[in-house]
C-alpha positions as CSV (number, residue, x, y, z in Angstrom):
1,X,0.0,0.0,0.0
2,X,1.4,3.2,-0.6
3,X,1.8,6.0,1.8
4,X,0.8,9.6,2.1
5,X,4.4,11.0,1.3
6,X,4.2,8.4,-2.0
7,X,1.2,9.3,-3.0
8,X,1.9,13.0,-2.7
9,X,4.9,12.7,-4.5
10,X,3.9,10.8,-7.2
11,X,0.6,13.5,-7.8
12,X,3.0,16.4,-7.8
13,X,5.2,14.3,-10.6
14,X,2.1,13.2,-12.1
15,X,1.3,17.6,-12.4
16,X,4.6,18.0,-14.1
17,X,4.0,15.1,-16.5
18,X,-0.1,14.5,-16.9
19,X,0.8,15.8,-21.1
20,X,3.3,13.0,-21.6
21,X,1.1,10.2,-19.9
22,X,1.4,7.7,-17.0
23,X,1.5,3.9,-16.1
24,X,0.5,1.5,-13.4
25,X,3.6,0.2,-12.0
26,X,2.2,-1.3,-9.4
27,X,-0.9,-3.2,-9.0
28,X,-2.0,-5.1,-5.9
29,X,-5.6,-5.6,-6.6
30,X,-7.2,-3.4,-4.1
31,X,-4.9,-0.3,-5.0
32,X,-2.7,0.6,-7.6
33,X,0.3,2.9,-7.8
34,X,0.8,5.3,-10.6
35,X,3.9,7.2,-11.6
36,X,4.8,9.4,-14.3
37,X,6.2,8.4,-18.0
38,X,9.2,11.1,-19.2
39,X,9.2,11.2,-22.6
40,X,12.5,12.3,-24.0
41,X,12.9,14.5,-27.3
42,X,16.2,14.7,-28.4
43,X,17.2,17.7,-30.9
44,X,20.2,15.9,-33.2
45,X,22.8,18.6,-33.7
46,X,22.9,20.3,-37.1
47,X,25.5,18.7,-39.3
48,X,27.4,21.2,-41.8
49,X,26.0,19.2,-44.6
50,X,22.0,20.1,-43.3
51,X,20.4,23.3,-42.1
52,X,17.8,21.7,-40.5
53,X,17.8,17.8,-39.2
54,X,14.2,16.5,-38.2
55,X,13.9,16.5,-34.4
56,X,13.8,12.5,-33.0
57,X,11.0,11.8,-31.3
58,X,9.9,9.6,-28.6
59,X,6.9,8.5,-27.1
60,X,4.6,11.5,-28.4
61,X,1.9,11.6,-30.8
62,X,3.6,11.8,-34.2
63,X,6.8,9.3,-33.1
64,X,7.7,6.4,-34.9
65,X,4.9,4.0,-33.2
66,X,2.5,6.8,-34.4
67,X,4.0,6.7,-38.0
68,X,3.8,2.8,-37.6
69,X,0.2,3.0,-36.7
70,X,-0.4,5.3,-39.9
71,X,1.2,2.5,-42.3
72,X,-0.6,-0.3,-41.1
73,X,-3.4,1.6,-41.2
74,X,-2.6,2.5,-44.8
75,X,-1.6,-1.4,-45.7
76,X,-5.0,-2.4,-44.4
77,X,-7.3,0.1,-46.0
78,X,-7.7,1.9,-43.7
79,X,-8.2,5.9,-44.4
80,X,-6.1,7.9,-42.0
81,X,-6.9,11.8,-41.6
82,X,-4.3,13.0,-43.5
83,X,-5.4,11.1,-46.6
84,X,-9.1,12.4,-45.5
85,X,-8.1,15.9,-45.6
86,X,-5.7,15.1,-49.0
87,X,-9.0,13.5,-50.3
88,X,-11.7,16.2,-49.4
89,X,-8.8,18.7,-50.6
90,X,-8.7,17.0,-53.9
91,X,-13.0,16.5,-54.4
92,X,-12.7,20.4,-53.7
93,X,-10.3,21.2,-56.3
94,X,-12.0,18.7,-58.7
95,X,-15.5,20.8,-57.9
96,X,-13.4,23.9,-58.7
97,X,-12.3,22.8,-62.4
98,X,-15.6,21.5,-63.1
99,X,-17.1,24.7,-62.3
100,X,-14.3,27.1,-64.4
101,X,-14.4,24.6,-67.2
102,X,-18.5,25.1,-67.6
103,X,-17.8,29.1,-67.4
104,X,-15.8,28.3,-70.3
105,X,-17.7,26.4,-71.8
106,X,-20.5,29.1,-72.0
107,X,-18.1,32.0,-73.2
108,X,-18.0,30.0,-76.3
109,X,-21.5,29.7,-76.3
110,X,-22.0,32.9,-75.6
111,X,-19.7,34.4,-78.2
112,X,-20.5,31.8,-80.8
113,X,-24.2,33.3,-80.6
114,X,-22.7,36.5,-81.4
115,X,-21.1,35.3,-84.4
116,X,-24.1,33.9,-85.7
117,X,-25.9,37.3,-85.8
118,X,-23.0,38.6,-87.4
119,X,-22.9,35.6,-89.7
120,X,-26.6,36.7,-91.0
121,X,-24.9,39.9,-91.8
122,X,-22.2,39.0,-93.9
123,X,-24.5,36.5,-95.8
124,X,-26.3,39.7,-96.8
125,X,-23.3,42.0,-97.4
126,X,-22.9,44.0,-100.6
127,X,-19.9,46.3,-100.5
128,X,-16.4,47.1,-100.9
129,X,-13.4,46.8,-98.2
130,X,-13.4,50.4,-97.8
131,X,-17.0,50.4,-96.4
132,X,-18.1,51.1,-93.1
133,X,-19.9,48.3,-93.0
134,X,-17.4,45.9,-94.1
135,X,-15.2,47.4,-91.5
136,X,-17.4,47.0,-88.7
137,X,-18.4,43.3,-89.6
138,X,-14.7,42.5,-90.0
139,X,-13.7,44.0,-86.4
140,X,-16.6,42.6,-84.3
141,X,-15.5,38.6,-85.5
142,X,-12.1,39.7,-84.9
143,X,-13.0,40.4,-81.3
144,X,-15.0,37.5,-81.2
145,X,-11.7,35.8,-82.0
146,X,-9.5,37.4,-79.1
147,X,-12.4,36.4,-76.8
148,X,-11.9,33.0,-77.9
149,X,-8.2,33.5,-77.1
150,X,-9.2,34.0,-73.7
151,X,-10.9,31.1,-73.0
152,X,-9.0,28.9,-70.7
153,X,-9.5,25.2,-71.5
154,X,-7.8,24.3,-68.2
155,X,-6.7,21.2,-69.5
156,X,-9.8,19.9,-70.7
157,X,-9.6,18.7,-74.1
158,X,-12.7,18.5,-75.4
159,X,-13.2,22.1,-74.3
160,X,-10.1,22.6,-76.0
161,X,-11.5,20.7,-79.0
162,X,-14.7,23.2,-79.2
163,X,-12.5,26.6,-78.6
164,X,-10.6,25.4,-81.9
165,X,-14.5,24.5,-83.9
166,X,-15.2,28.0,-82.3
167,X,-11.8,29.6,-84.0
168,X,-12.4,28.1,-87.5
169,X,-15.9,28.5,-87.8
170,X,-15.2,32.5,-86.9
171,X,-12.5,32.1,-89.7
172,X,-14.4,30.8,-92.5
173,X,-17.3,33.6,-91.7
174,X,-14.0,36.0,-92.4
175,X,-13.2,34.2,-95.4
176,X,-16.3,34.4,-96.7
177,X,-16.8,38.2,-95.9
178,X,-13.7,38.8,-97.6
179,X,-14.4,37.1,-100.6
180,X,-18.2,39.2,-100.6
181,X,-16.1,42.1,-100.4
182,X,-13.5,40.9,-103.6
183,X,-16.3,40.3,-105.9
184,X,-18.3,43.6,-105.6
């Protein structure tokens, strides 16, 4: 049985150490004594080759049992919260693209129904280069050009694919304005 001065002394070291943990070290099956664990973290010194060496740990969340723990955990299928947070991270990022590559997709959609309005006007153009008209027509698909050159495909390829559709379709309008133009 333990006495008042062993008790006390082992709750004032118990105080100092209750962060770093504590054992039974003795159990006689009505009482049991308890005493303090010192963990021990020992800074390596800083070789001339490294700024920084890792600190070595032991007996703390994080030490090598911990990083144990976190592989078997890994070899048995286990999800750990680090490759939870990795995971939500990534689903985030994912939502992100998804959502900047359907803006994208509807600036060309957007810009492409501009070109058709201006499509119907070139079908009906008579005039020279020198006109106002000609000018105007020619500059507006022009910009609708550069706006497709804004368009970020964010490595989508079929968005990608449909920016390019957007750029020749805009070209062959130009073509044939130029052409309308030629002939008069």
């Amino acid at each position: 049985m333990n006495s008042a001065n062993e008790q006390q002394d082992d709750a004032e070291n118990m105080e100092e150490c209750t962060s770093y943990g504590q054992t039974v070290v003795e159990d006689d099956g009505e009482s049991e004594r308890v005493a303090p664990i010192k963990i021990v973290i020992e800074e390596p010194e800083k070789s001339a080759a490294s700024d920084v060496d890792p600190p070595t740990s032991k007996g703390v969340d994080g030490n090598k049992a911990s990083q144990s723990n976190t592989a078997c955990q890994r070899e048995a299928g286990e999800k750990v919260p680090a490759d939870l947070e990795a995971e939500k991270q990534d689903d985030e990022e994912e939502e992100e693209l998804k959502k900047l590559i359907g803006q994208s997709y509807e600036a060309i959609k957007k810009i492409l129904s501009d070109v058709n309005g201006y499509k119907n006007e070139v079908e009906v153009f008579k005039g020279m280069k020198d006109s106002k008209e000609y000018r105007y027509l020619d500059e507006m698909l022009t910009r609708c050009q550069l706006g497709l050159d804004d368009v970020q495909t964010h490595g989508d390829i079929e968005l990608r694919k449909s920016r390019k559709h957007a750029v020749n379709y805009i070209e062959t309008i130009l073509k044939t304005l130029e052409e309308k133009a030629a002939s008069s």
